[in-house]
MIVOMAR-193127 format. One line per field, with one value per residue: residue number from 1; residue in one letter; x, y, z of N, C-alpha, C in turn; chain. Coordinates in steps of 0.001 Angstrom, whole numbers, plus 524288, in hexadecimal, padded with zeros to 5 digits. Layout:
num	NUM/...
residu	A/...
n_c1	X/...
n_c2	Y/...
n_c3	Z/...
ca_c1	X/...
ca_c2	Y/...
ca_c3	Z/...
c_c1	X/...
c_c2	Y/...
c_c3	Z/...
chaine	A/...
% end
This chain:
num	1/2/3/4/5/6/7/8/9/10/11/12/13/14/15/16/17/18/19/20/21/22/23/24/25/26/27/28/29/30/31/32/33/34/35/36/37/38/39/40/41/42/43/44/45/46/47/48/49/50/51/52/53/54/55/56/57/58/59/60/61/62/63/64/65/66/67/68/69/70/71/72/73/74/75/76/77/78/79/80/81/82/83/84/85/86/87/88/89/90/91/92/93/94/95/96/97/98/99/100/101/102/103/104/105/106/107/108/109/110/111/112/113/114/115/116/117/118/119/120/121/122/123/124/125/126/127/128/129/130/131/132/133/134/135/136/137/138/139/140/141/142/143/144/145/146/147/148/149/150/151/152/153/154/155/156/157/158/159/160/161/162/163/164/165/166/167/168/169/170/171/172/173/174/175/176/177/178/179/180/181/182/183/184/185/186/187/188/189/190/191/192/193/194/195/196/197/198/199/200/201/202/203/204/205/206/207/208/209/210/211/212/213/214/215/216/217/218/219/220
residu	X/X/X/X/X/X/X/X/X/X/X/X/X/X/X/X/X/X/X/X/X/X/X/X/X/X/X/X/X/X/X/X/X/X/X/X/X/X/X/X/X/X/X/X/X/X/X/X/X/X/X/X/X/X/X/X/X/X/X/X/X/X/X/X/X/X/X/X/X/X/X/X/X/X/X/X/X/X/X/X/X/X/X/X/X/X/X/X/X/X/X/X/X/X/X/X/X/X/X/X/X/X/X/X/X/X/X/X/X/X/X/X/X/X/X/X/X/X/X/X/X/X/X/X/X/X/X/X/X/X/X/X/X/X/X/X/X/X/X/X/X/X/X/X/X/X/X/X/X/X/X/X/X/X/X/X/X/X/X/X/X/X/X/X/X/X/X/X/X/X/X/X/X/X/X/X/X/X/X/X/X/X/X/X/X/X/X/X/X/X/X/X/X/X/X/X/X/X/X/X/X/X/X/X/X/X/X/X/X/X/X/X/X/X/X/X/X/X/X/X
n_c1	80355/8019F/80906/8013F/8025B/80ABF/8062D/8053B/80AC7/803A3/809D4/811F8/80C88/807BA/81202/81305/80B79/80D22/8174F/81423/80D33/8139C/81978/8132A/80AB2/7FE16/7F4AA/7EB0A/7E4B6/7E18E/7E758/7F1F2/7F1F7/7F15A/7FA9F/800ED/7FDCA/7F727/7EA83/7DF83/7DCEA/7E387/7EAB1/7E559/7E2C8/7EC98/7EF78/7E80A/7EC5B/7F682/7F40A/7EDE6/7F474/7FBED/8018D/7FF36/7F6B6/7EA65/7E2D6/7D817/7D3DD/7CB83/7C6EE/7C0C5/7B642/7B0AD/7B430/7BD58/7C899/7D2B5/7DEAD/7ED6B/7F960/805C2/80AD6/80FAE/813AA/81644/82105/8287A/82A48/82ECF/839D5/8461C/84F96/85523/860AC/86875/864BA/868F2/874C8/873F5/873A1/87B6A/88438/88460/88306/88D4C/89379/890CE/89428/89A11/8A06A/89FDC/89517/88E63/890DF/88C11/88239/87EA2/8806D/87769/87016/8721B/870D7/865AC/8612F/86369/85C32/85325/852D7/852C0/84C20/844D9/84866/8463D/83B70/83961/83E8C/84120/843F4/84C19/85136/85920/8655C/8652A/85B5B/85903/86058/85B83/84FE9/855F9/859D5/850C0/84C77/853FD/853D9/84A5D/84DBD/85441/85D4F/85DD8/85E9C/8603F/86223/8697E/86BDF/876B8/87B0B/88112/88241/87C0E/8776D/874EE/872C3/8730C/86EE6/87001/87380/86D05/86EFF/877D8/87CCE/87D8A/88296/88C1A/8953B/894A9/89BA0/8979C/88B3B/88BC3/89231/888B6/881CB/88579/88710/87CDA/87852/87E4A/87AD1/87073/87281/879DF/887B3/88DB5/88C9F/891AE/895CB/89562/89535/89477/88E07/89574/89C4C/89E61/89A9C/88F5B/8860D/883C5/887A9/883BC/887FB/88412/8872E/87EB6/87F42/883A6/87CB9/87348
n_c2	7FB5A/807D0/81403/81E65/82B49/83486/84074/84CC7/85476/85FCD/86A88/8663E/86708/86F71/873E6/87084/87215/87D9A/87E8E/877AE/88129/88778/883D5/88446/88CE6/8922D/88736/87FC0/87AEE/86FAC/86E1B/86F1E/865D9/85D7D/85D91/85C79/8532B/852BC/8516D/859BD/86031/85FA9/865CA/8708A/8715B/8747A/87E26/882BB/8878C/88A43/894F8/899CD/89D0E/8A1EB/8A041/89C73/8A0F6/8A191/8A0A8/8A28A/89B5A/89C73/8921F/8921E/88878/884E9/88479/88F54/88E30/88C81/891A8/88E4E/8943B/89A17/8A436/8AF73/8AF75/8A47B/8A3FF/8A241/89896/8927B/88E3B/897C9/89E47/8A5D2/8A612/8A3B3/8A8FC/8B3E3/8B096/8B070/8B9CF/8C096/8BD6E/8C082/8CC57/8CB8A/8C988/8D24A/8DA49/8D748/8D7C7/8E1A7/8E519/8DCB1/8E04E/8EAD2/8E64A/8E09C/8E8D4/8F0C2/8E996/8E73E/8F35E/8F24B/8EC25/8EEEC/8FA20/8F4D8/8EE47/8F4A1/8FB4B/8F44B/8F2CD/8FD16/8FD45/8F54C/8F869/901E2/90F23/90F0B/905C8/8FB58/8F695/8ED10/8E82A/8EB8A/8E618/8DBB2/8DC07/8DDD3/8D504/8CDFA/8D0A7/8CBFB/8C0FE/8BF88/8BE16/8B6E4/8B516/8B151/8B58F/8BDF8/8C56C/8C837/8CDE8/8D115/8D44C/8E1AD/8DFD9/8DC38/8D36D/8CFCD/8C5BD/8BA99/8B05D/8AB90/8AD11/8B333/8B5D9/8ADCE/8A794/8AEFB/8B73C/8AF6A/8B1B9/8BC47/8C64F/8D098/8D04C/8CD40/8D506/8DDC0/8DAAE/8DAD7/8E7E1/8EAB7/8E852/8ECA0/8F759/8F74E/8F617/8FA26/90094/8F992/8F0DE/8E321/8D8C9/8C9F7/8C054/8B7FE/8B3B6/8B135/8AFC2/8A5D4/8A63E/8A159/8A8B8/8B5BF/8BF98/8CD2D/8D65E/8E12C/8EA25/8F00E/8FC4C/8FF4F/9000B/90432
n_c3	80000/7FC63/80372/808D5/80299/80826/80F04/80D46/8175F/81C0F/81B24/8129D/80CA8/808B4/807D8/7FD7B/7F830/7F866/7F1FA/7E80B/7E452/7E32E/7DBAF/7D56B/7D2DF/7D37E/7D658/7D84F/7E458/7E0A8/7D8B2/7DDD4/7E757/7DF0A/7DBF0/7E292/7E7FF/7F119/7F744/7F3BA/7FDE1/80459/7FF5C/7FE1A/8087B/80B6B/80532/809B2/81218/80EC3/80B04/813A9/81634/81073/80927/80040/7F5C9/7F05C/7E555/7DBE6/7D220/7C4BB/7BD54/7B33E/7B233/7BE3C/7CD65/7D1A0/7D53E/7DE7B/7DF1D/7E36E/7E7BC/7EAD3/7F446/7F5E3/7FEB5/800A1/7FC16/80494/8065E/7FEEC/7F9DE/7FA8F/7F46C/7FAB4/7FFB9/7F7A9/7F0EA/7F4B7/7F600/7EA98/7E871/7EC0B/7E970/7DEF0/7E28E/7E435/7DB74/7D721/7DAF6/7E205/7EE8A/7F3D0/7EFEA/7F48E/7FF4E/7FE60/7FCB3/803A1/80C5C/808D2/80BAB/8168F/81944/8171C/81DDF/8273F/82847/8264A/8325D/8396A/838C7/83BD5/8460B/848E2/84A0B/850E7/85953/864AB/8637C/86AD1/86C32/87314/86E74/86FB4/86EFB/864B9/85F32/861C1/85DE7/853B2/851F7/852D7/8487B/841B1/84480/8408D/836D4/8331F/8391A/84331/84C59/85885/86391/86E2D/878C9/880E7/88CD5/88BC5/87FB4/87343/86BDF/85C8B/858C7/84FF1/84B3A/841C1/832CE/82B64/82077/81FD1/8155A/80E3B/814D6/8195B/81136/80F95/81314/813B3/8157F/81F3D/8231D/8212C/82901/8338F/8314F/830AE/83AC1/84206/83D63/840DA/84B6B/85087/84F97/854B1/85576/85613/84F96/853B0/85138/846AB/83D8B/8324A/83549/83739/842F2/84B8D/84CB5/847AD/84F22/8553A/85D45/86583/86D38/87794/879EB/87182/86A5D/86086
ca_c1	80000/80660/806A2/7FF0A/806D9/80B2B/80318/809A0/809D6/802FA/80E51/81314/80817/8085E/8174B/813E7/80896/81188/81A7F/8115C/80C38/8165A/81C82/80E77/808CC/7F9D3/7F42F/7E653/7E424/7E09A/7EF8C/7F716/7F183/7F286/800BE/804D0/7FDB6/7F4EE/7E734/7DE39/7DB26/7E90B/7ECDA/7DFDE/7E2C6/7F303/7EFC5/7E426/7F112/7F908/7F1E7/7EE2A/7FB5A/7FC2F/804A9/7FD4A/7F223/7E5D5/7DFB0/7D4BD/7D3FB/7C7DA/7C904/7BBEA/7B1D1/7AF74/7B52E/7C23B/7CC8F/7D688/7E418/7F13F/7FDC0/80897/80A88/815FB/81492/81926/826E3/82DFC/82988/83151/83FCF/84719/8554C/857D0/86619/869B0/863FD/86D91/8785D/87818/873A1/87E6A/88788/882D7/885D1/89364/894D6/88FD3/89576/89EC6/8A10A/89EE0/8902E/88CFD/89254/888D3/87D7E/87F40/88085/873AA/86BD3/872D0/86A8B/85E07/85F03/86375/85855/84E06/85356/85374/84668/84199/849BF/8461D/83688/83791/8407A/8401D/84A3D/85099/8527F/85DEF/86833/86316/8553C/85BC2/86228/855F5/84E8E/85983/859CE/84C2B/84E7E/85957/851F0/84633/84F95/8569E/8629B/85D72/8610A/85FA4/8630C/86D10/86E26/87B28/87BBE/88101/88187/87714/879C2/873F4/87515/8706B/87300/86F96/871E1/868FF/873A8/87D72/87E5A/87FE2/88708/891B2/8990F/89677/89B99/89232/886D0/88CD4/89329/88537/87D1D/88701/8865C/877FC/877A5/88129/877C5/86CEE/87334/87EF5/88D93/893EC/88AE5/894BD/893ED/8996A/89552/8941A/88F73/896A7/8A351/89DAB/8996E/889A3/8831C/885E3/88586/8845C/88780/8837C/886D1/878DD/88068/885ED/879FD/872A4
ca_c2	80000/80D03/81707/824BD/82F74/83955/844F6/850F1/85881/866A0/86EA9/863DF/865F1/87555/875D4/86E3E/8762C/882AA/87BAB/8788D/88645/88BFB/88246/883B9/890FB/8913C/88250/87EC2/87592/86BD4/86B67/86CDB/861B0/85A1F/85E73/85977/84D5D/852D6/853A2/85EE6/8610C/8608B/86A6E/8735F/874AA/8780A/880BB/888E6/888A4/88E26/8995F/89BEE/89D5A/8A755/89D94/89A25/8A246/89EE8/8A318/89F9A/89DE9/89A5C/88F3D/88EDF/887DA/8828E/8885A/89030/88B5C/88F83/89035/891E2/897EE/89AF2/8A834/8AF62/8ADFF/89F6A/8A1FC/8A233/894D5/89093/88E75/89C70/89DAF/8A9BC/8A710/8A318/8B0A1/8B5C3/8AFA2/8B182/8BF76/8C3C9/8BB28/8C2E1/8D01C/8CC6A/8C8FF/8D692/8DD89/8D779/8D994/8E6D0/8E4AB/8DAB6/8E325/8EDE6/8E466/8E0D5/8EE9D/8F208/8E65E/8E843/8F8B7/8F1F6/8E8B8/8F2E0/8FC11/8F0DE/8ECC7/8FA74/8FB93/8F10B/8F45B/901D0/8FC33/8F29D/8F999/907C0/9114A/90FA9/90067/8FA81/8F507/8E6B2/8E992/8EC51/8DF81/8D7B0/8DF79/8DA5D/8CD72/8CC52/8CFE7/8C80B/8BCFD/8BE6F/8BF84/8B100/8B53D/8AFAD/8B9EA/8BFB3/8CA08/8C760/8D0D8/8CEFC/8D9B2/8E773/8DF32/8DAA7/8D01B/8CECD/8BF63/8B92C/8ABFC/8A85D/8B027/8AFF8/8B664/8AA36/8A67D/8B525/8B994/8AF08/8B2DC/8C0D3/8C88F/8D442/8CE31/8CCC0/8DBFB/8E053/8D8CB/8DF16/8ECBD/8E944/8E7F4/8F220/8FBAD/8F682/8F702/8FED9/8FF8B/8F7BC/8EA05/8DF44/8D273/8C5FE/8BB2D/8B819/8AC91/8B055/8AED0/8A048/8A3F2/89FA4/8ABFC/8BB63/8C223/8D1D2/8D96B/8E630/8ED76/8F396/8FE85/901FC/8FE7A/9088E
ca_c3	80000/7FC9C/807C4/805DB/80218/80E4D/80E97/80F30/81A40/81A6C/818A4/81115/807B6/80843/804E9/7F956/7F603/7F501/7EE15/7E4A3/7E252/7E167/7D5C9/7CF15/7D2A4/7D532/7D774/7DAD0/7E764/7DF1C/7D611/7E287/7E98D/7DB19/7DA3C/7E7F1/7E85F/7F501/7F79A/7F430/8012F/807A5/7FDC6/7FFD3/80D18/80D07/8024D/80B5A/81611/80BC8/80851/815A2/818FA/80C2F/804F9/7FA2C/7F4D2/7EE29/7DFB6/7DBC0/7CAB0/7C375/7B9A8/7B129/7B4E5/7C416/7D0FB/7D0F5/7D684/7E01F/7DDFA/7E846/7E760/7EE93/7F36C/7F5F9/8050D/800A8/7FA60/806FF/80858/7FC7F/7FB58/7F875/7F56D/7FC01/8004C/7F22D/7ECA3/7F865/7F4EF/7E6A8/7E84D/7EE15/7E480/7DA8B/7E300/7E5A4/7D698/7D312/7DDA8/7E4CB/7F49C/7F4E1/7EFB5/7F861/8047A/7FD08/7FD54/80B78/80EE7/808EA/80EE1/81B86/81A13/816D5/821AD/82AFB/82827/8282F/8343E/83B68/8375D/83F68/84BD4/84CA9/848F3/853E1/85F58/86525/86117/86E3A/86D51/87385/86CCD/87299/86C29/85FA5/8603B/8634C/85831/84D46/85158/850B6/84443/83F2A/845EF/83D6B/83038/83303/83BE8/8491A/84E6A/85D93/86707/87292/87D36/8860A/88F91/88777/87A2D/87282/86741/8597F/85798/84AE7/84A94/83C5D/83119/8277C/81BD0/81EDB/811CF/80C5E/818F2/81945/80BAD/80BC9/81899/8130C/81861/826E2/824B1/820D6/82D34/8378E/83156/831C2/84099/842F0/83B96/844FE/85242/850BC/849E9/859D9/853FD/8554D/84E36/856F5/84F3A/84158/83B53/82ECB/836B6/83B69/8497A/84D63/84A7F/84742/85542/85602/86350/8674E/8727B/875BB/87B18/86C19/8658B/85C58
c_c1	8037B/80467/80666/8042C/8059D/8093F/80747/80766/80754/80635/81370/81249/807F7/80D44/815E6/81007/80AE8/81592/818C0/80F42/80E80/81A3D/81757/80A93/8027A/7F651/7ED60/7E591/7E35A/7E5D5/7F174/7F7C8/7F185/7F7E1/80201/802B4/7FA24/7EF06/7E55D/7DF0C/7DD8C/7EA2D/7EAAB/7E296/7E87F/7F1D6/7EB54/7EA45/7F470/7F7E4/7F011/7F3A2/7FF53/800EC/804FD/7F8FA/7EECD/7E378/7DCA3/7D48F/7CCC4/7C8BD/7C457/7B6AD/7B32B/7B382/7BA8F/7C3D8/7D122/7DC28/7E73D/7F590/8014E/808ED/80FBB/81838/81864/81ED8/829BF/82EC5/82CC5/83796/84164/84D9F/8589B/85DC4/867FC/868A0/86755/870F1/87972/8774A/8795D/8839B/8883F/8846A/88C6C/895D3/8957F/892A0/89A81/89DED/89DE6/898C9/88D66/88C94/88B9F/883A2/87ACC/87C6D/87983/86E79/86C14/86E08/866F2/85EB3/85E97/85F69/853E1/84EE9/852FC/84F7E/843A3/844CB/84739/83E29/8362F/83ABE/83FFA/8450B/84F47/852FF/858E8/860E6/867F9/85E33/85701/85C60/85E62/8540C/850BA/8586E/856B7/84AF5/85043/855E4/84D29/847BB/85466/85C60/861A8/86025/85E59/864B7/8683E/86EA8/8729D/87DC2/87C8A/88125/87D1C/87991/874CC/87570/870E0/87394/87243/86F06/86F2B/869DB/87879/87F49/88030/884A4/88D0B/89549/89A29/895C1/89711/88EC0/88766/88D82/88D51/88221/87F54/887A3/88056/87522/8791B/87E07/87294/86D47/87692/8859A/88FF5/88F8D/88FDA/89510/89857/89A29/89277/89460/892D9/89C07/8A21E/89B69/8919A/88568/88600/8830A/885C7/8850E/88889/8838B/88236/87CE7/882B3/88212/87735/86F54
c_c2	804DB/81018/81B3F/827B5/831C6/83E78/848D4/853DE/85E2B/86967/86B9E/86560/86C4B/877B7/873C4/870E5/87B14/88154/87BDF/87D89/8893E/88922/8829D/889CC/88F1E/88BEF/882CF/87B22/86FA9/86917/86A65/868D1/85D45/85A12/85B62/85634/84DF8/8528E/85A13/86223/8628E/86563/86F78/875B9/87776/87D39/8868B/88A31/88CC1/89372/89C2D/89E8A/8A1D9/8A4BA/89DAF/89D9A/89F45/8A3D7/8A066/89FA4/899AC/897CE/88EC4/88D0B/884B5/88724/88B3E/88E83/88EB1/88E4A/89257/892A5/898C5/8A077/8AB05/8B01A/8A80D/8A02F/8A131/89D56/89059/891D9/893AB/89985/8A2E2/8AB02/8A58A/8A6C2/8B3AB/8B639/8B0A0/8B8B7/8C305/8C080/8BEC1/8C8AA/8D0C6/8CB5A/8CE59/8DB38/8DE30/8D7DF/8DE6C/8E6E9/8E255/8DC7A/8E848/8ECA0/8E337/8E42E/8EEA3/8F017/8E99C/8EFB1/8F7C3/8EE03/8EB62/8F5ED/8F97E/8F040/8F14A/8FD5B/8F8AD/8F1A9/8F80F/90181/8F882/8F53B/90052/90A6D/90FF8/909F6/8FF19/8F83F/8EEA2/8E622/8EA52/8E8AA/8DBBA/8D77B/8DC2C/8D597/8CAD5/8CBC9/8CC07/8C278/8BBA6/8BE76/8B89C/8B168/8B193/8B2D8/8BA24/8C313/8C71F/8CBB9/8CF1D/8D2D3/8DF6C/8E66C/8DD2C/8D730/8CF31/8C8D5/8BBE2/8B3A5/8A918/8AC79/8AF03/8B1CB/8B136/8A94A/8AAC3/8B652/8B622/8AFDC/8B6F3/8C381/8CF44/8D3CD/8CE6C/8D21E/8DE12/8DE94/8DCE9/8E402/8EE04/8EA3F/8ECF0/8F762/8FA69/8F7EC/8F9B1/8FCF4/8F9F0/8F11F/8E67C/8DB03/8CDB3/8C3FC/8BD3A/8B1F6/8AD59/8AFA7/8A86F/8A09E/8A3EF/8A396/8B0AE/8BD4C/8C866/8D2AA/8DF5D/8E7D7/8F091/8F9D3/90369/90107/905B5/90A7E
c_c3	80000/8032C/803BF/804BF/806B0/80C1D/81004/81422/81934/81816/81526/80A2B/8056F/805EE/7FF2A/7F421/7F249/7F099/7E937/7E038/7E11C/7DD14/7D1F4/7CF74/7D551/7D3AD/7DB2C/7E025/7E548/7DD5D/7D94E/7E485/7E3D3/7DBD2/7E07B/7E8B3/7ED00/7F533/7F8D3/7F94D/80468/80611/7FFBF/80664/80DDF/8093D/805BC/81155/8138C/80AD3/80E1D/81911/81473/8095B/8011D/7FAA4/7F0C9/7EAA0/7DEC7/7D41F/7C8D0/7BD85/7B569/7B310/7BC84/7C7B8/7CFDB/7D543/7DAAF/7E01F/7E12C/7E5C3/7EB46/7EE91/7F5E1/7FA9B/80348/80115/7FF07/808BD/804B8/7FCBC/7F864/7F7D9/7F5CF/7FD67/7FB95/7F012/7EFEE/7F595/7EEA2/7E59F/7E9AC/7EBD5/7DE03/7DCCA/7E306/7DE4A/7D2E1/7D49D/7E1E3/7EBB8/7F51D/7F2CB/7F341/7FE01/8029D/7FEB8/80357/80E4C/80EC2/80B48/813FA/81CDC/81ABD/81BC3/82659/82B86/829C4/82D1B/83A04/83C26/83B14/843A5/84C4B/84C9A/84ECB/859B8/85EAA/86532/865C7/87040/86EDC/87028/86C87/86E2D/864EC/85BFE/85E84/85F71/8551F/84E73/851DF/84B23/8409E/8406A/84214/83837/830D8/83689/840F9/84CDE/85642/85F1A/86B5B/874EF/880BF/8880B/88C4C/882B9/87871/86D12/8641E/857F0/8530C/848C9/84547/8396B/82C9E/82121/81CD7/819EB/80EF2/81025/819DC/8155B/80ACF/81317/818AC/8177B/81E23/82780/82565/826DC/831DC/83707/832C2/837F4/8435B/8433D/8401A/849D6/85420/84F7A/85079/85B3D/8528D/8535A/85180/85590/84ACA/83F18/83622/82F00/83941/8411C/84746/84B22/84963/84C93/853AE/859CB/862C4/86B37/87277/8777E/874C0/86831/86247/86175
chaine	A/A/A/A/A/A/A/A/A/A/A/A/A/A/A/A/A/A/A/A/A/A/A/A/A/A/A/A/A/A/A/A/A/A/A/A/A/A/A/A/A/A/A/A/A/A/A/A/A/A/A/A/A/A/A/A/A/A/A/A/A/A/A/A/A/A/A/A/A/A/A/A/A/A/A/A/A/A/A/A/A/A/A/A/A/A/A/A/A/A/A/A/A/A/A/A/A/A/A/A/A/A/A/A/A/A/A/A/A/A/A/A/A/A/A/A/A/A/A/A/A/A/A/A/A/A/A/A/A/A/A/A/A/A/A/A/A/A/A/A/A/A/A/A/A/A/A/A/A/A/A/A/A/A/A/A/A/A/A/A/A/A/A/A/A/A/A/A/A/A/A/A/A/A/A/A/A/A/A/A/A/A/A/A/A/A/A/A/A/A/A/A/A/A/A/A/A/A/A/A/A/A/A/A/A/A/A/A/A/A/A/A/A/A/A/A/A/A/A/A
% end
């Protein structure tokens, strides 16, 4: 006696869905569950999940004679759910600056991030603390920050210093080849908390994480 086939799991059935839609564009309930081998019914329901979840939307087209029909889609809430190759457009982006430009472009490019990040970043301190924030508070602030952008970041108070500690960076693959990238982060900080920001640790020298220390006493 054969055994049944294994049912897919929900989100089994839902990855496969997207999948689907997004190698065939707009797909009726009826094709999808033809194309994957599932019942209507399974599909039907991942597909009202999908959409409430603003995945996939729903069109409706009219074919002739009898009812119209509704048709799904992926929407562009999905893409982040598909594979990107953001550190590969990195890496050859900046293959392509040093080809056109050399060092001295790359240091350029740096630079100019390092402004826009500074500004953005300056923006939301002085939005979330009061002009007369300590030097500690400052701290806290960024590495809430940094923490919500892939560093893992946190605060460390230890009596008159205060430490910036970021234990993952989330440029490794950019940042270990091109010392730019490390110049631009600690001018970065610097410009945040003031010129007497120290760096201790550096993962691009091998140690655990990149540490900062600030004397609150010299901060901005």
């Amino acid at each position: 006696m054969s055994r049944p086939a294994t049912l897919p799991t929900p989100a089994a059935l839902r990855r496969a869905i997207l999948l689907h839609l997004r190698r065939n564009g707009r797909c009726s309930t009826d094709a999808v569950a033809v194309a994957l081998g599932s019942s209507r019914t399974a599909v039907a329901a991942q597909l009202r999940a999908l959409e409430s979840a603003g995945l996939i939307a729903k069109s409706v087209e009219n074919h002739g004679v009898g009812r119209p029909r509704n048709l799904f889609d992926v929407t562009a809430e999905a893409q982040g759910l598909f594979p990107s190759n953001y550190e590969g457009l990195a890496r050859g982006l900046i293959a392509a600056i040093l080809e056109v430009g050399g060092e001295r472009l790359i240091e350029d490019v740096f630079a100019a991030r390092r402004r826009q990040a500074e500004a953005t970043l300056r923006q939301h301190l002085e939005d979330a603390l009061p002009p007369d924030a300590s030097t500690a508070d400052r701290v806290v602030a960024l590495a809430r920050v940094q923490d919500s952008q892939g560093y893992v970041a946190e605060a460390i108070v230890d009596g008159d210093a205060v430490r910036l500690v970021q234990h993952n960076c989330a440029l490794h693959d950019v940042a270990r080849n091109l010392p730019a990238a490390c110049a631009a982060e600690l001018d970065l900080f610097r410009g945040l908390l003031g010129p007497g920001l120290i760096r201790e640790q550096h993962i691009g020298s091998g140690d655990r994480c990149c540490a900062y220390r600030m004397d609150q006493a010299s901060g901005i």
